[in-house]
VMD Tcl script that builds the backbone (N, CA, C; Angstrom):
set m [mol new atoms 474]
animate dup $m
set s [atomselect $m all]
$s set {name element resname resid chain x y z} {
  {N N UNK 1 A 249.376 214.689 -12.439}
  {CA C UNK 1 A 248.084 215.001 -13.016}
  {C C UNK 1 A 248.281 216.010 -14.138}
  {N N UNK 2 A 247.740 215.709 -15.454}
  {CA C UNK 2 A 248.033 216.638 -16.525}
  {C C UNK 2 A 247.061 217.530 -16.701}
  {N N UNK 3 A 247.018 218.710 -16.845}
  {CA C UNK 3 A 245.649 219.810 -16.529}
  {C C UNK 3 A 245.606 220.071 -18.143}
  {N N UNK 4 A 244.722 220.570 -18.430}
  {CA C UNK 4 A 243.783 220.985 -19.881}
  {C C UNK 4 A 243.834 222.395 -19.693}
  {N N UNK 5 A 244.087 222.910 -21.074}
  {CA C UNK 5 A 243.807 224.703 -21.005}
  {C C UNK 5 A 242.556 224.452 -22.223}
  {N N UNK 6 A 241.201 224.785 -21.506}
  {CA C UNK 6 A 240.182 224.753 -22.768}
  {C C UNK 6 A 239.200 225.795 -21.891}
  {N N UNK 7 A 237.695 225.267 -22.792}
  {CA C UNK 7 A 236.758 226.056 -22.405}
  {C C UNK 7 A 236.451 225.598 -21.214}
  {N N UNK 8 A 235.740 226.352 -20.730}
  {CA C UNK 8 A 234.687 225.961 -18.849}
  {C C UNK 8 A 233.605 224.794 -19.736}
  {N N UNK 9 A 233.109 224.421 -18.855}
  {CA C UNK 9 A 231.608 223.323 -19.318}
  {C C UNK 9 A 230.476 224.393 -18.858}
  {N N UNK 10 A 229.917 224.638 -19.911}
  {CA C UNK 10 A 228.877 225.627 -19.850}
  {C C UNK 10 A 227.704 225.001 -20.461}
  {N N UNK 11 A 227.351 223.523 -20.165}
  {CA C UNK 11 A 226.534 222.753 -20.681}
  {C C UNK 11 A 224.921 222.961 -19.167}
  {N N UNK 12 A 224.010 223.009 -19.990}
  {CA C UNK 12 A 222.647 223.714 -19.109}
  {C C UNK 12 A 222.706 222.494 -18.176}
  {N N UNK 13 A 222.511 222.890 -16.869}
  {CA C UNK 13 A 222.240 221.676 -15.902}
  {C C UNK 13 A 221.133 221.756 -15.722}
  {N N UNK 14 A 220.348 220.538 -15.454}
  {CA C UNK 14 A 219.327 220.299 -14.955}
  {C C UNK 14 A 219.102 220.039 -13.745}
  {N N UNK 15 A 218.825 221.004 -12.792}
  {CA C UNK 15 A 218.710 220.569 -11.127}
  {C C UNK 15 A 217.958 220.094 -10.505}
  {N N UNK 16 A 218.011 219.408 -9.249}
  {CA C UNK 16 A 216.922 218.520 -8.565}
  {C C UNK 16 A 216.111 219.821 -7.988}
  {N N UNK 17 A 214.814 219.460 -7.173}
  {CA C UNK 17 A 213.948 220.153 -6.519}
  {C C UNK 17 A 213.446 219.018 -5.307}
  {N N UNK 18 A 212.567 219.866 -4.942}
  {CA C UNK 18 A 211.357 219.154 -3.702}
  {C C UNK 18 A 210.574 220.142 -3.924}
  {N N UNK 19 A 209.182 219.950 -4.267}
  {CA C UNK 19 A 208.037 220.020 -3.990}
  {C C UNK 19 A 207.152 219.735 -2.735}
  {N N UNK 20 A 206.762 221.142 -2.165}
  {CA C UNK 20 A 205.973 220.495 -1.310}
  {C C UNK 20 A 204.227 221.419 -1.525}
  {N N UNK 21 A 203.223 220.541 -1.153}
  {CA C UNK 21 A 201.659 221.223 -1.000}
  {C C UNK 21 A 201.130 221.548 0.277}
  {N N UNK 22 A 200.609 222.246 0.383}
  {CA C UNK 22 A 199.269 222.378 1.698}
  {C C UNK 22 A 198.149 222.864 0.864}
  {N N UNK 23 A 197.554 222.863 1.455}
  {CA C UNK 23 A 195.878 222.983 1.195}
  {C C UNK 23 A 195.957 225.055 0.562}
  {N N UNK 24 A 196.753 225.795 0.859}
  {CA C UNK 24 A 196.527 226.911 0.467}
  {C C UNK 24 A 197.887 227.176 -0.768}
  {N N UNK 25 A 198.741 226.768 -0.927}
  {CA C UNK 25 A 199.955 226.691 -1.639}
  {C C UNK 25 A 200.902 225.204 -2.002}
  {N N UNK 26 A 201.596 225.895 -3.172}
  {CA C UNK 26 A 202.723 224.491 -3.477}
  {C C UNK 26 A 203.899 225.158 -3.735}
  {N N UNK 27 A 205.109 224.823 -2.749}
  {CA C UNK 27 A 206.401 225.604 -2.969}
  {C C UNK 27 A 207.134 224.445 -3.517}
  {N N UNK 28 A 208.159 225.008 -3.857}
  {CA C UNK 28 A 209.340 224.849 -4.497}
  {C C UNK 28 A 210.785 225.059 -4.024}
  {N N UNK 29 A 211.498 223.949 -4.007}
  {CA C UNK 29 A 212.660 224.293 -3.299}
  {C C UNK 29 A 213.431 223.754 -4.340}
  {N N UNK 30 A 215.281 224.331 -4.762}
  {CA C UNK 30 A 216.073 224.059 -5.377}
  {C C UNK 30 A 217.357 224.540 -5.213}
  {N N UNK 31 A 218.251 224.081 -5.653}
  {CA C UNK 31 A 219.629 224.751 -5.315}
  {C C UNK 31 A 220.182 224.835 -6.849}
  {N N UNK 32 A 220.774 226.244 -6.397}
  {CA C UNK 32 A 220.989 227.201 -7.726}
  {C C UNK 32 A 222.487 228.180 -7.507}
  {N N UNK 33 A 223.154 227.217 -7.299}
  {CA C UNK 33 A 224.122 228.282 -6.468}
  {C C UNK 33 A 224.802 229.093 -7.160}
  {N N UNK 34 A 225.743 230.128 -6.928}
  {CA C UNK 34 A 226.459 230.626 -7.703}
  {C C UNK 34 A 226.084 231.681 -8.396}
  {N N UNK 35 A 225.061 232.134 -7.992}
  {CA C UNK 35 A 224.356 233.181 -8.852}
  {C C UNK 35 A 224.256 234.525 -8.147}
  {N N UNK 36 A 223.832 235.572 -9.561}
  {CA C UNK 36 A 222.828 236.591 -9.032}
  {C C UNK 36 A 221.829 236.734 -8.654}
  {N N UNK 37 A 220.728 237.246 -8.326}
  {CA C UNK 37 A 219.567 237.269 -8.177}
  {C C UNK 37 A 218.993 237.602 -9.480}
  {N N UNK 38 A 219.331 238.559 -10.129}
  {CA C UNK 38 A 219.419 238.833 -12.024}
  {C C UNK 38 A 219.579 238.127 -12.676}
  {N N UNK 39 A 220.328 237.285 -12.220}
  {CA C UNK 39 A 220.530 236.249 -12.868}
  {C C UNK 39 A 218.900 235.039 -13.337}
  {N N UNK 40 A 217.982 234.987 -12.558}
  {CA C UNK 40 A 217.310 234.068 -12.224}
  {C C UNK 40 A 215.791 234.473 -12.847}
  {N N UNK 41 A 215.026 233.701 -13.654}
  {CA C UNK 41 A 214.096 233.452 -14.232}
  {C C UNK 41 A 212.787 232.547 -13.633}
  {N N UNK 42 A 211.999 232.959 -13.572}
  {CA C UNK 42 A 210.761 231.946 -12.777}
  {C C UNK 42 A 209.725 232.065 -13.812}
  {N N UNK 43 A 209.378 231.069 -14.248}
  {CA C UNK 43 A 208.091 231.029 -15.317}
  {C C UNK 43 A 206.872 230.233 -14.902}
  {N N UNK 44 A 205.765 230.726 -14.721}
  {CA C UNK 44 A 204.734 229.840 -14.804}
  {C C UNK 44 A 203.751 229.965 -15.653}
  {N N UNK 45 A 203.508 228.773 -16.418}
  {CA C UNK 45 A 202.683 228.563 -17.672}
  {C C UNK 45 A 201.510 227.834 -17.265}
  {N N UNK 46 A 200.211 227.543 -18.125}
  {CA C UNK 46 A 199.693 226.790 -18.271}
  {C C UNK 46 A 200.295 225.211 -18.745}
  {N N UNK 47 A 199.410 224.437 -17.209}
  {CA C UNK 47 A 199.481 222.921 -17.493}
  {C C UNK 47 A 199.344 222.441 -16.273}
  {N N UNK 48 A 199.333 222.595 -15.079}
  {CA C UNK 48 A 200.278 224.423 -14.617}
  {C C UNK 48 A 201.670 223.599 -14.679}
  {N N UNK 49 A 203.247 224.572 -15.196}
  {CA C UNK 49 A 204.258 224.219 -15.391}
  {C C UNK 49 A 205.026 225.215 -14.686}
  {N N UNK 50 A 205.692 225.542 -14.206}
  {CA C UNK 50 A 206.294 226.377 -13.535}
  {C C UNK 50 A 208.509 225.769 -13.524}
  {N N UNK 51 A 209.325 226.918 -14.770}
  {CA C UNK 51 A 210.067 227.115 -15.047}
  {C C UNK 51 A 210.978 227.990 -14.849}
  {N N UNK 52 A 212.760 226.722 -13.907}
  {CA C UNK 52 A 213.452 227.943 -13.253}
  {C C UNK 52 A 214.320 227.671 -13.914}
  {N N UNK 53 A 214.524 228.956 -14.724}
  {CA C UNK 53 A 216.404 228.925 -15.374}
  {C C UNK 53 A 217.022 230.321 -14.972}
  {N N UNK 54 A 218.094 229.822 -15.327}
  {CA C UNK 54 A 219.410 231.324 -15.135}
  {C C UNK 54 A 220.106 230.770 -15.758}
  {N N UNK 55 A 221.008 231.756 -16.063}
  {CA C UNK 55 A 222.057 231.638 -17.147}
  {C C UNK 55 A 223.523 232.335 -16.879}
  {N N UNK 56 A 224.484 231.296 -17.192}
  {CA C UNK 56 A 225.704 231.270 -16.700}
  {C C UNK 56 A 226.246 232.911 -16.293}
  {N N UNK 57 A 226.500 232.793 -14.862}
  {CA C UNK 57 A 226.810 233.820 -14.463}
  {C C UNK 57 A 228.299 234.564 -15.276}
  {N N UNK 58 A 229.146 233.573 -15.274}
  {CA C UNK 58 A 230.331 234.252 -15.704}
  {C C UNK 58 A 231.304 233.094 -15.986}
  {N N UNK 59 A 231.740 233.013 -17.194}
  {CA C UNK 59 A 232.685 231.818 -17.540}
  {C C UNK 59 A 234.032 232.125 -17.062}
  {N N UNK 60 A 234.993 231.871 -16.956}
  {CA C UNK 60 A 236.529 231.787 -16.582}
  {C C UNK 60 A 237.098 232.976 -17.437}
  {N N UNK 61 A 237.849 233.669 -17.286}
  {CA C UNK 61 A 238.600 234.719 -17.869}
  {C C UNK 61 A 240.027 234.568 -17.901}
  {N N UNK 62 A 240.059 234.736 -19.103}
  {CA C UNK 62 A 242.360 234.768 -19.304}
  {C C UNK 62 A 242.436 233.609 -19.445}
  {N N UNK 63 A 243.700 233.340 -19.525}
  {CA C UNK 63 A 244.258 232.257 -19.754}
  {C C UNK 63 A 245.049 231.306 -18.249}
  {N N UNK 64 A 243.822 230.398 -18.401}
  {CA C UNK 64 A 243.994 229.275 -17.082}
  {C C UNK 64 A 243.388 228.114 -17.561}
  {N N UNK 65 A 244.720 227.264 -16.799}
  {CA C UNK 65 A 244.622 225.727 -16.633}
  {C C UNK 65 A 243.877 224.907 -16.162}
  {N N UNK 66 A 242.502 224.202 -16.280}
  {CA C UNK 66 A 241.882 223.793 -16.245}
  {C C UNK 66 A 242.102 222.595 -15.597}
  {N N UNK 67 A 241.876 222.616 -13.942}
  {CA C UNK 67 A 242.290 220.920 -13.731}
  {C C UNK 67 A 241.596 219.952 -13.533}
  {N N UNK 68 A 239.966 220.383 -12.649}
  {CA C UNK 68 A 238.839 219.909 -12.824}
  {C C UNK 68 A 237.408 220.337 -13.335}
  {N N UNK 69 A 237.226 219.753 -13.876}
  {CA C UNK 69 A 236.031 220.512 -14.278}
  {C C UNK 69 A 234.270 220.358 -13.852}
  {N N UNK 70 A 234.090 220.041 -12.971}
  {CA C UNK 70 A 232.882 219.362 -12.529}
  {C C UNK 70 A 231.712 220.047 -12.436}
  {N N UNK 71 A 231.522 221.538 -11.873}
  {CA C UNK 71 A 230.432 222.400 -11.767}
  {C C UNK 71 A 230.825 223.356 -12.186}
  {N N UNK 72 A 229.773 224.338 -12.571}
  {CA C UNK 72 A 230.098 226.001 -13.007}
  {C C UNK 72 A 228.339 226.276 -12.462}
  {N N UNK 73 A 228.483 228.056 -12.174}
  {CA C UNK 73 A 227.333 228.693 -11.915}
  {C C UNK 73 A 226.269 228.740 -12.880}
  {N N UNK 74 A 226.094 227.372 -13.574}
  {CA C UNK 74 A 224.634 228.248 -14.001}
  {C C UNK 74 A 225.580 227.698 -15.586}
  {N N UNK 75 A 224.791 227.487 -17.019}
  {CA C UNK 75 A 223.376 227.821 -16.957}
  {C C UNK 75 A 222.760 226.520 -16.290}
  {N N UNK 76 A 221.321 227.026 -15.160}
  {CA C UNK 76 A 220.417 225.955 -14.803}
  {C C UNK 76 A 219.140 225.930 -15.443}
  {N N UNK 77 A 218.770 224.306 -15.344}
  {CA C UNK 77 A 217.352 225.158 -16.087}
  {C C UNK 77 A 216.544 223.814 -15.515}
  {N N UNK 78 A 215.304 223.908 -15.238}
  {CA C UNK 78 A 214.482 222.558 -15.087}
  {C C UNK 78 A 212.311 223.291 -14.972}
  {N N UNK 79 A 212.180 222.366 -15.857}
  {CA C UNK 79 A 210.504 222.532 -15.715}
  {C C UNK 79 A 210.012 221.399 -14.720}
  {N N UNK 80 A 208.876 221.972 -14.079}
  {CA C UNK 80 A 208.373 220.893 -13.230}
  {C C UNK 80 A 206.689 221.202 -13.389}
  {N N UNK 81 A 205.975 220.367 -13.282}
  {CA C UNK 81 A 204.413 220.115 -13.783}
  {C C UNK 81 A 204.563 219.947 -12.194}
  {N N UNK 82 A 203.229 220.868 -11.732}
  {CA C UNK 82 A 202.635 220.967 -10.936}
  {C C UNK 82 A 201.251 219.850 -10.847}
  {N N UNK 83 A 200.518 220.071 -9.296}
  {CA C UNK 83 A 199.471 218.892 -9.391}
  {C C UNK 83 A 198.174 219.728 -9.055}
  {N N UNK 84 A 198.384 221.018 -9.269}
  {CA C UNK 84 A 197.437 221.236 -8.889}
  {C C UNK 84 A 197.968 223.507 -9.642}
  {N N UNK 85 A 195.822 223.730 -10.349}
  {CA C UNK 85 A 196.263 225.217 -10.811}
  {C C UNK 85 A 197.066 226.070 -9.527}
  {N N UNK 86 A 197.954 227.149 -10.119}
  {CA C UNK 86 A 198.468 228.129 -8.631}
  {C C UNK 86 A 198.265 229.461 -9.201}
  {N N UNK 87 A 198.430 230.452 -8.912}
  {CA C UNK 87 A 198.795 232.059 -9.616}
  {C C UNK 87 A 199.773 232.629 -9.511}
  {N N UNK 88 A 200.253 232.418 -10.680}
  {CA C UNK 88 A 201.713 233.161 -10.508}
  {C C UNK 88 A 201.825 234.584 -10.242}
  {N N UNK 89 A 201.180 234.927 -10.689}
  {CA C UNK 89 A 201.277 236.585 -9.745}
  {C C UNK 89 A 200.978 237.116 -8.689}
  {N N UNK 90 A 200.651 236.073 -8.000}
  {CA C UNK 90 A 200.910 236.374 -6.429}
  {C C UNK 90 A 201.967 235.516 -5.788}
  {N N UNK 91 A 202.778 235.024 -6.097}
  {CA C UNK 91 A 204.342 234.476 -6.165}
  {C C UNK 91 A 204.840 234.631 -5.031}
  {N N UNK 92 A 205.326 234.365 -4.181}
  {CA C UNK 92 A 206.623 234.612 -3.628}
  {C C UNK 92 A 207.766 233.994 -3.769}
  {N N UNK 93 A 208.909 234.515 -4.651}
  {CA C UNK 93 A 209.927 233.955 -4.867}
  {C C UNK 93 A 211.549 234.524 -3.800}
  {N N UNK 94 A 212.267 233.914 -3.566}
  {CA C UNK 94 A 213.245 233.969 -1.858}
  {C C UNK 94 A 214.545 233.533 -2.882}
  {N N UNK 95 A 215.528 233.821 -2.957}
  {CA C UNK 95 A 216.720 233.194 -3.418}
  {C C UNK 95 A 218.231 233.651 -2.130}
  {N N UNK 96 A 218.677 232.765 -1.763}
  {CA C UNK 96 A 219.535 233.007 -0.570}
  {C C UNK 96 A 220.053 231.818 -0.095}
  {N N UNK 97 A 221.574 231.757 0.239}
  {CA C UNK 97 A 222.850 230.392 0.368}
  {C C UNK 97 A 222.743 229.720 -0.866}
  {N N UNK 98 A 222.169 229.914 -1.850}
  {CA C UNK 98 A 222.280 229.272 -3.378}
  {C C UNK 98 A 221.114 228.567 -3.887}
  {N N UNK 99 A 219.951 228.754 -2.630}
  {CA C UNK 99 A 218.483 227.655 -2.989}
  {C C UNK 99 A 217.831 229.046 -3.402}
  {N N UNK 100 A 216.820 228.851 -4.111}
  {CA C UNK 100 A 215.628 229.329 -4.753}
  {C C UNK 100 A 214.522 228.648 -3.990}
  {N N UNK 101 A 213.441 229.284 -3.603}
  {CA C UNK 101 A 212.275 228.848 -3.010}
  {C C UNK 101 A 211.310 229.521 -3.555}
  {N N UNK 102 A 210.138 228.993 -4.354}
  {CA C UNK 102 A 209.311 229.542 -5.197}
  {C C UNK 102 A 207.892 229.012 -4.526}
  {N N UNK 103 A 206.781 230.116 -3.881}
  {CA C UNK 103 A 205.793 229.370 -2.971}
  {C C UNK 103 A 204.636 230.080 -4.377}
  {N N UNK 104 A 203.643 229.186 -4.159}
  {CA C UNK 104 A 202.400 229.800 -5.327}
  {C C UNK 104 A 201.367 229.178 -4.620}
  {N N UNK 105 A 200.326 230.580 -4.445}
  {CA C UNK 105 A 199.001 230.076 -3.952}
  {C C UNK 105 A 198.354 229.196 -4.509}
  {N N UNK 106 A 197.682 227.980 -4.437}
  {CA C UNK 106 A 196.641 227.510 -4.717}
  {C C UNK 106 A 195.461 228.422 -5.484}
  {N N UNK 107 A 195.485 228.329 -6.990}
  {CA C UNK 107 A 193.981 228.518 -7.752}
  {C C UNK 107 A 192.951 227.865 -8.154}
  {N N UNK 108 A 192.119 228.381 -9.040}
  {CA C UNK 108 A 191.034 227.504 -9.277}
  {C C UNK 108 A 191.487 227.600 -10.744}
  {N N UNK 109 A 192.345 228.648 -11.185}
  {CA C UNK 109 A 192.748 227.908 -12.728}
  {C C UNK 109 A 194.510 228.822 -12.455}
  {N N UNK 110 A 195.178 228.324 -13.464}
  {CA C UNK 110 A 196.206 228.618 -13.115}
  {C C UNK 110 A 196.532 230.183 -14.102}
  {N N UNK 111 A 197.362 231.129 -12.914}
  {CA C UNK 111 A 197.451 232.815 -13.448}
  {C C UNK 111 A 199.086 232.566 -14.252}
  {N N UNK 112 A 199.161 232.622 -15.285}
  {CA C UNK 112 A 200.714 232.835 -16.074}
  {C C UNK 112 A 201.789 233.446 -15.370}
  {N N UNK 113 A 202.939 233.796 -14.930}
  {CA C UNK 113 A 203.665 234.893 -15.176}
  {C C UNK 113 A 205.184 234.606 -15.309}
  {N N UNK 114 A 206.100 235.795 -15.358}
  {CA C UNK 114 A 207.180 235.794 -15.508}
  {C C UNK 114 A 208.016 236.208 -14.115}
  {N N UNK 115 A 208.808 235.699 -13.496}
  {CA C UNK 115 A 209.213 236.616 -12.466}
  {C C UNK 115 A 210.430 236.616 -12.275}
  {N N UNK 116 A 210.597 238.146 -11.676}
  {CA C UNK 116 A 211.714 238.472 -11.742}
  {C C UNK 116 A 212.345 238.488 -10.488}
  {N N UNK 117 A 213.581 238.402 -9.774}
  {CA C UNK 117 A 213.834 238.565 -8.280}
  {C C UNK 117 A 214.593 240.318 -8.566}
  {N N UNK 118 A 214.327 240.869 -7.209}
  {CA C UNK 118 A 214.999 242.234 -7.122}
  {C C UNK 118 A 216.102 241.740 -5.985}
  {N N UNK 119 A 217.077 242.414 -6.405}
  {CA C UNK 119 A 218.373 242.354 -5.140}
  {C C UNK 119 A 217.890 242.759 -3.840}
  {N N UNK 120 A 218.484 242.011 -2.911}
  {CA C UNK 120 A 218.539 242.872 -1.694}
  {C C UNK 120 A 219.532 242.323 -0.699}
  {N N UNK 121 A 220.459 242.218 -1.086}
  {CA C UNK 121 A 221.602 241.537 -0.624}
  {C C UNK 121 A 222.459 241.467 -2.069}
  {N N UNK 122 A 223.668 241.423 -1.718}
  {CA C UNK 122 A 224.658 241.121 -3.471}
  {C C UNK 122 A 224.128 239.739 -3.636}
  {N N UNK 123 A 223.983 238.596 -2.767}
  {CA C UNK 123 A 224.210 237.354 -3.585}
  {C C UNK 123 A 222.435 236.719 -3.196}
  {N N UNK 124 A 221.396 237.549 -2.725}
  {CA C UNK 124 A 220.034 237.377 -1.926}
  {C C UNK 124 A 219.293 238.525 -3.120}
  {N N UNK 125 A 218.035 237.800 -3.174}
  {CA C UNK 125 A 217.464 238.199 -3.600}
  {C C UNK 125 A 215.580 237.838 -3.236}
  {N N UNK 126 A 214.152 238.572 -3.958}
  {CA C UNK 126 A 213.212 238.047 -3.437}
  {C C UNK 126 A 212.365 238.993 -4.527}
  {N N UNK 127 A 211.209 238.172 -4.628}
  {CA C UNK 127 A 210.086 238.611 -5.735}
  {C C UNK 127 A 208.584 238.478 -4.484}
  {N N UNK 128 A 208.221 239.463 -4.251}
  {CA C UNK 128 A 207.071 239.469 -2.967}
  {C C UNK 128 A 205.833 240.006 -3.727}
  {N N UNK 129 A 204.722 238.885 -3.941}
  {CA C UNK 129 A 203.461 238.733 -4.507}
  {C C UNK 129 A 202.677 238.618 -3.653}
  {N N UNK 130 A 202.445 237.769 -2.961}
  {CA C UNK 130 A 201.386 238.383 -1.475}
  {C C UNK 130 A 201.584 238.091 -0.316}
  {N N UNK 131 A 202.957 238.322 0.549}
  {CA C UNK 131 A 203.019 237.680 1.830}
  {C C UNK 131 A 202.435 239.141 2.392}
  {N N UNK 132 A 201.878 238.538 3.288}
  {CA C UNK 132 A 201.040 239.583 4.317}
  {C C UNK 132 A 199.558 239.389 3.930}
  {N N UNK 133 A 199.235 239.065 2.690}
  {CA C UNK 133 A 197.902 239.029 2.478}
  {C C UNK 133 A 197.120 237.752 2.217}
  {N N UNK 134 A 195.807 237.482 2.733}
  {CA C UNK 134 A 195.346 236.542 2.841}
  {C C UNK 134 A 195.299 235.582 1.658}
  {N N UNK 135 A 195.008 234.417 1.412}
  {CA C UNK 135 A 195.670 233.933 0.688}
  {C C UNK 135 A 194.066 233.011 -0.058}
  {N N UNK 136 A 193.804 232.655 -1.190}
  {CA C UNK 136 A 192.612 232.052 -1.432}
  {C C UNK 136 A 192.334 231.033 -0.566}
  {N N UNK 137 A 191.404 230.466 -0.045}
  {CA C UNK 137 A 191.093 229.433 0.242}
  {C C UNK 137 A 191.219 229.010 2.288}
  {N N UNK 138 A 191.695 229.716 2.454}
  {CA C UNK 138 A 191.682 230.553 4.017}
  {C C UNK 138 A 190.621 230.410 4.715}
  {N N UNK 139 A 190.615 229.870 6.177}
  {CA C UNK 139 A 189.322 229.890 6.670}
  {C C UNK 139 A 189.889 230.358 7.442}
  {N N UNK 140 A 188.078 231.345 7.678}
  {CA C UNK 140 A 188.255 232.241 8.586}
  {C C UNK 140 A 189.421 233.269 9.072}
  {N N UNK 141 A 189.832 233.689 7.666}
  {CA C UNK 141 A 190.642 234.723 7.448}
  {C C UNK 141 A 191.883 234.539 8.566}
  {N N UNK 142 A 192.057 233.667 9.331}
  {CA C UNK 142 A 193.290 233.913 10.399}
  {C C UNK 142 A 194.803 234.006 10.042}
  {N N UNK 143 A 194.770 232.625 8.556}
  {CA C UNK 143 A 195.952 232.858 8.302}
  {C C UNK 143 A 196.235 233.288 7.770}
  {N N UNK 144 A 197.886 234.118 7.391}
  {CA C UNK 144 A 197.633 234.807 6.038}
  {C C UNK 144 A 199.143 234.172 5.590}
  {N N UNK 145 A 199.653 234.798 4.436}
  {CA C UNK 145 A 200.598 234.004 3.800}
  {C C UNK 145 A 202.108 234.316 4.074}
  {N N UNK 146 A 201.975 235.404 5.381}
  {CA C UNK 146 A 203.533 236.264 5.740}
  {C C UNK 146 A 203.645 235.236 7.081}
  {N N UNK 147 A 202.339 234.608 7.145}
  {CA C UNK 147 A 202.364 233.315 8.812}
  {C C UNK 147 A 202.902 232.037 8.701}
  {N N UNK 148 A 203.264 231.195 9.337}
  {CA C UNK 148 A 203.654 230.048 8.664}
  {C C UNK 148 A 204.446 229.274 9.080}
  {N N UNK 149 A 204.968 228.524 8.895}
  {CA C UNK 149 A 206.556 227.523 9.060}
  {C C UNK 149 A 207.606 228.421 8.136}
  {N N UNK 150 A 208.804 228.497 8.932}
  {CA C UNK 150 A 209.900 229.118 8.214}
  {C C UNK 150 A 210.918 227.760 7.296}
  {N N UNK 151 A 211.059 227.865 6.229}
  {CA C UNK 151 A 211.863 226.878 5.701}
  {C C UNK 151 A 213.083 226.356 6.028}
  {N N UNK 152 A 213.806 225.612 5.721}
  {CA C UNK 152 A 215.471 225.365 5.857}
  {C C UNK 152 A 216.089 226.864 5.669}
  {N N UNK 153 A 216.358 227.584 4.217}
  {CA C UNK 153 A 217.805 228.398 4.291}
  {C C UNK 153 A 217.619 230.077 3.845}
  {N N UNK 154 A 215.775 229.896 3.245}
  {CA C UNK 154 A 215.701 230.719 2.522}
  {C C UNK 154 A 214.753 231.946 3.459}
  {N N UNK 155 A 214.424 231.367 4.673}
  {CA C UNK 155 A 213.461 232.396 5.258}
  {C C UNK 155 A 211.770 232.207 4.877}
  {N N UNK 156 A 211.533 232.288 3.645}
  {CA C UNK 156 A 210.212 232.159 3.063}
  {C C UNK 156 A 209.368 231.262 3.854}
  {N N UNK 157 A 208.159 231.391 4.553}
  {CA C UNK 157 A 206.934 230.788 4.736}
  {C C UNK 157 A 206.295 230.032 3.717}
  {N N UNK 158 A 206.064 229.124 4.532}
  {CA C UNK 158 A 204.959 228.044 3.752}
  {C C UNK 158 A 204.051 227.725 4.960}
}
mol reanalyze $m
mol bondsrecalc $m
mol representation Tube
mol addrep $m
């Protein structure tokens, strides 16, 4: 097998997701591995559009032989059109084992924002917009948004 001494592939990937709804929220699930938590960007726009990129954690250093080249950390990037308005500033965003889980309340028009994750772990991270607090559209105040089904990897309620 003849190996290559060149650059890394630092070409933006576009990653899969799952979407899921309930009647009070629509999360977001994706795998993003390889990252910081700093690393990671959450955008939600009007349309409602809601946009996750990060950007290449760290390319290869020195001089090495290149034998396969198939994945690198990042850069990721993918927009996804939502079906319904949410508010991004009441967010909860979870990043942990390499998935991103992005939950957004259900609105009646959709709130913009930018979000950021704070560390709390070296390779874990989390952006907390309203778990604990009741959530629009709630009957009879019982549930609130820290209650819930726990996901596959990330912890976060839905």
């Amino acid at each position: 097998m003849e190996s290559k001494q060149s650059q890394q592939n630092t070409e933006t990937q576009e990653i899969p997701a799952n979407v899921y709804r309930s009647a009070e929220r629509v999360t977001i699930a994706a795998p993003m591995p390889g990252l910081e938590p700093q690393n990671i960007v959450v955008q939600v726009s009007d349309g409602p559009v809601v946009t996750l990129h990060a950007e290449l954690r760290g390319a290869l250093k020195g001089d090495k032989d290149i034998i396969l080249d198939e994945w690198t950390p990042g850069p990721y990037h993918r927009e996804i059109e939502l079906p319904t308005n949410v508010d991004g500033q009441r967010a909860n965003v979870t990043y942990s084992n390499g998935v991103i889980v992005v939950s957004l309340p259900v609105a009646d028009r959709t709130t913009a924002a930018e979000l950021m994750l704070e560390q709390t772990e070296p390779t874990k991270g989390e952006r907390v917009g309203n778990r604990g607090r009741n959530v629009e559209g709630d009957t009879g105040g019982t549930r609130r948004s820290g209650e819930g089904t726990t996901s596959f990897t990330s912890g976060e309620t839905i």
